[in-house]
N, C-alpha and C positions, 0 to 999 in steps of 0.2 A: 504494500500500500504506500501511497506516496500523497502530499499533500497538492493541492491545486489551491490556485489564485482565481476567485469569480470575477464577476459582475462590479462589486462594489467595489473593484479598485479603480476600474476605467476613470481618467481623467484626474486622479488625486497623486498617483506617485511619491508617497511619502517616505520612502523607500527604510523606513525605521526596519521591516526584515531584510535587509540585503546585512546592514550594520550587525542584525543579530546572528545570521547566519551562519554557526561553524565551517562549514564546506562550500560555502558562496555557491549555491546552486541558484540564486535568485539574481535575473536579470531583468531590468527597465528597459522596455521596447518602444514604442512612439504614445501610446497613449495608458500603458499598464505596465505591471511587472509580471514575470514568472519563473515559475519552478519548474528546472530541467526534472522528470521524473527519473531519469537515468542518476540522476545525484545525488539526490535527495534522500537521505540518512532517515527520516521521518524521526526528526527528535526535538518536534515541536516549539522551537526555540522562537522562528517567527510569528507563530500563531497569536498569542498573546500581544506582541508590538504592534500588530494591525491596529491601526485606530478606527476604521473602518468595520474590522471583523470579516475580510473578503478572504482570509484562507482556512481552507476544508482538509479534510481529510478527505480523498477521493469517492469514498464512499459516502461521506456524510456532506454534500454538496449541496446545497438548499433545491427546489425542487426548483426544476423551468434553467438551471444554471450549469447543467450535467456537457454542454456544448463543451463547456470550459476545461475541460479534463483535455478532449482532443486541443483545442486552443494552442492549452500549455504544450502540450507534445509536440506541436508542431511545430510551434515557434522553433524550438533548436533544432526539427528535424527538414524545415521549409525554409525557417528565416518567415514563416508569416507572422501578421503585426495588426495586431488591434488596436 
């Protein structure tokens, strides 16, 4: 399981989980940040810094937000950018 970046970060960028980050899996793309899943240690260090509250545990993704899973994946596996 790996954690994913929603909805509620578009357009805020506060990037307070990149800071908390052990293993820097989280990168800011043009309008959001995300979690490489390939990196992601899932040890919940960013969760909490959100001011937002926009990162999940994959599974526990608010509903209507589950897009976001593929999103992040893509990003480091396309370069695509929300």
């Amino acid at each position: 399981m790996t954690f994913v970046i929603g909805a509620d970060c578009v357009d805020v960028l506060d990037k307070a989980c990149i800071e908390e980050c052990p293993v820097d899996c989280i990168v800011v793309g043009d309008r959001m940040a995300y979690i490489n899943p390939d990196e992601c240690t899932d040890c919940a260090a960013c969760e909490p810094v959100c001011p937002v509250e926009a990162i999940h545990y994959e599974d526990d993704l608010p509903l209507g937000q589950e897009q976001f899973l593929l999103v992040n994946s893509r990003f480091f596996s396309e370069g695509a950018q929300i």
